[in-house]
Structures are given as structure tokens and as C-alpha cells.
C-alpha positions as CSV (number, residue, x, y, z in Angstrom):
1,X,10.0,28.6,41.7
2,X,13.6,28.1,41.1
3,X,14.9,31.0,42.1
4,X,12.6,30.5,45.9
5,X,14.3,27.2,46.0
6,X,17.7,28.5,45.7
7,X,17.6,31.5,48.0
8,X,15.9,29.3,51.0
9,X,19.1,27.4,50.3
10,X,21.1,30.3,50.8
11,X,22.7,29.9,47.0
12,X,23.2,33.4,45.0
13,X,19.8,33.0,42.3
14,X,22.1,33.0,38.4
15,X,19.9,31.8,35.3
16,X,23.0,29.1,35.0
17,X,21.5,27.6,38.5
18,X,18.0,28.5,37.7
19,X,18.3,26.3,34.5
20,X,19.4,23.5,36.4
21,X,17.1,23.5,39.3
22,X,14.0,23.6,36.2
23,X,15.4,20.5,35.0
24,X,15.7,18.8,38.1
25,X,12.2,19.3,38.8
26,X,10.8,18.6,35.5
27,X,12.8,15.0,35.7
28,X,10.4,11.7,36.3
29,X,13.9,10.2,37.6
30,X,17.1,11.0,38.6
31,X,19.2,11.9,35.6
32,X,23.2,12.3,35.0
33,X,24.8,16.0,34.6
34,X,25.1,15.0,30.8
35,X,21.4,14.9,30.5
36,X,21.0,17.8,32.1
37,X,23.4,19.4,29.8
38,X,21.7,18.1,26.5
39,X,18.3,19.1,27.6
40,X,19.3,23.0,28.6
41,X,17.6,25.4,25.5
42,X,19.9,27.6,25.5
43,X,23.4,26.8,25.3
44,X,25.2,29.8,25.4
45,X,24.2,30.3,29.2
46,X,25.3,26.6,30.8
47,X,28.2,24.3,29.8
48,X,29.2,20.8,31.3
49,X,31.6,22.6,34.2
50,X,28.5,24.9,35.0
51,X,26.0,21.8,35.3
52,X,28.9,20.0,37.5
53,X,29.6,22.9,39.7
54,X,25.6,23.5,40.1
55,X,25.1,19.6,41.0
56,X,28.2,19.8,43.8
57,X,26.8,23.1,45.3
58,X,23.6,21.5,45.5
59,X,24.8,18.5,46.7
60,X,26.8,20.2,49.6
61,X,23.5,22.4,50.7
62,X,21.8,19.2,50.9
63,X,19.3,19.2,48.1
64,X,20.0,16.2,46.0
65,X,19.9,12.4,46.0
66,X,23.3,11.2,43.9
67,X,23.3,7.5,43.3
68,X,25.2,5.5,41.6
69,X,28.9,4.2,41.8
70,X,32.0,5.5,42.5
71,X,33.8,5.7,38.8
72,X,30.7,5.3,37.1
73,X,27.8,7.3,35.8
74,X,26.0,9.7,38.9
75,X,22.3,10.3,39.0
76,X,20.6,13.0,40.6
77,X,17.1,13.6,41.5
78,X,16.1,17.2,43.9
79,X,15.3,15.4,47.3
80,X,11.7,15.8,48.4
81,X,11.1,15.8,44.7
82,X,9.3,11.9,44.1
83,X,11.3,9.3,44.6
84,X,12.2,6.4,42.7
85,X,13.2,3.1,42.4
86,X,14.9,1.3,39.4
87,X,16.4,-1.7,37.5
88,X,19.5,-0.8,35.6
89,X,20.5,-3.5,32.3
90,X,24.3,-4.1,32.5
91,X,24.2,-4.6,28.6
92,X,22.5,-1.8,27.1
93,X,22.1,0.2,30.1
94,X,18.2,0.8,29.8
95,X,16.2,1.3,33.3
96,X,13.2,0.1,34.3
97,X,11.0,2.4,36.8
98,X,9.7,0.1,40.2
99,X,6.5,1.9,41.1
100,X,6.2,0.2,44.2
101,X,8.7,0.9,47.3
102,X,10.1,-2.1,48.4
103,X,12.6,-0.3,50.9
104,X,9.8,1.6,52.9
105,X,9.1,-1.4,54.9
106,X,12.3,-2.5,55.7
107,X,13.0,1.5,56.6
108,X,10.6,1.3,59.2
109,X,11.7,-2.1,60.6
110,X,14.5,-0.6,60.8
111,X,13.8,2.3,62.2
112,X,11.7,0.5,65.1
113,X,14.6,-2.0,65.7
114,X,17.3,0.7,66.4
115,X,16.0,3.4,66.6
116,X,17.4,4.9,64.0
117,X,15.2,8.1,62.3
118,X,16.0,6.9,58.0
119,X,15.6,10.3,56.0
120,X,15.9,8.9,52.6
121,X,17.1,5.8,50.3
122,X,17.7,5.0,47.2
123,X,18.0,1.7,45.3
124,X,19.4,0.2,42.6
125,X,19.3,-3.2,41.0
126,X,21.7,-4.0,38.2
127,X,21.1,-7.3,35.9
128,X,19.7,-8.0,32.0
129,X,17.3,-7.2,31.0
130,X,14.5,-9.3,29.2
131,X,15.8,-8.8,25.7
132,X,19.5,-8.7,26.6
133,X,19.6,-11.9,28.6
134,X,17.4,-13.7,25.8
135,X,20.7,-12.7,23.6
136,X,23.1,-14.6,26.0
137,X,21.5,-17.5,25.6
């Protein structure tokens, strides 16, 4: 349940949060604060500042994977929730899911090498996609 998720976190249970965190865990893959926004029922109890200031607190507690890139669009999937991997279209912006991990293996060469205990990872690949890059041509 929401609410269990946010109290181990130590965060004070509001529907605002609760709305949020439902979201989050309903999401197939990590998804911007706008989409969050747009897919809240009830509007009168969240707004965009609301979503923003959920996503940070959550961020600082340590429960969420943000990718993306500085100036651009943020994703953000619960961690511990499934993880994902995807191609991103530079043109019209559609992504593509990658079912399989390709990072897992180098993670644990990695980790072999130095060392080094990885806790998560994220990847993205940027490019065209098959029907924009047919257009360029």
C-alpha cells in the first residue's frame, strides 16, 4: 500500500503523496511528472507543484530512479519497482521498451573487477527510429 510505503520512508501519509506513489507503481516504465499529473482522477487534490515537490521528496528519501538529462525531460520509476531499459527517437520522441538487460553483465564484471557493490542503473539510447530515419533519407 501507498500509505505503508510512505511511512517506512518516514514521509507524513497525505492523499496528494498517496496519489502519486499509486501511479508510480501502476507505471510499466518510468514516466515524467507531467504524466503523472494528467493521469491523477481527481484534480482538485494534486497540481503540477504537488507532483514536483512529491518526486523531489522522494527522490531525497531514496525511493526513485530519475533519468534523463539535465535541461531536458526527467523520468521516474519507484526503485525496486521493475526495471527498465529503453530506446528514445530524437524526432518524435517515441520509446522503445529493451526487455532484455544488457547492463547486468557488464554490472557484475564490474563489480568483480573493482570491487565495487552496483545498486542500480539505468540506460538510455537516443537515435531514429525506424520510421523517422526512413524520412531522412
Amino acid at each position: 500500500m501507498a500509505e505503508d510505503f510512505l511511512a517506512h520512508l518516514g514521509i507524513k501519509v497525505t492523499k496528494q503523496r498517496v496519489a502519486v506513489i499509486e501511479i508510480l507503481k501502476k507505471a510499466k516504465e518510468p514516466i515524467t511528472a507531467e504524466d503523472i499529473y494528467d493521469l491523477v482522477e481527481d484534480k482538485e487534490i494534486l497540481n503540477y507543484s504537488t507532483v514536483y515537490r512529491t518526486l523531489n521528496t522522494l527522490s531525497e528519501k531514496g525511493a526513485l530512479i530519475k533519468t534523463g538529462e539535465p535541461g531536458g525531460k526527467m523520468y521516474f520509476q519507484l526503485k525496486g519497482h521493475h526495471h527498465s531499459h529503453q530506446l528514445e527517437c530524437l524526432e518524435c520522441h517515441k520509446q522503445i521498451q529493451i526487455d532484455a538487460c544488457p547492463v547486468e553483465a557488464f554490472s557484475r564484471a564490474v563489480s568483480k573487477e573493482t570491487g565495487f557493490v552496483v545498486m542500480e542503473h539505468s540506460l538510455q539510447i537516443k537515435g531514429l527510429c525506424a520510421d523517422c530515419a526512413a524520412h531522412k533519407q
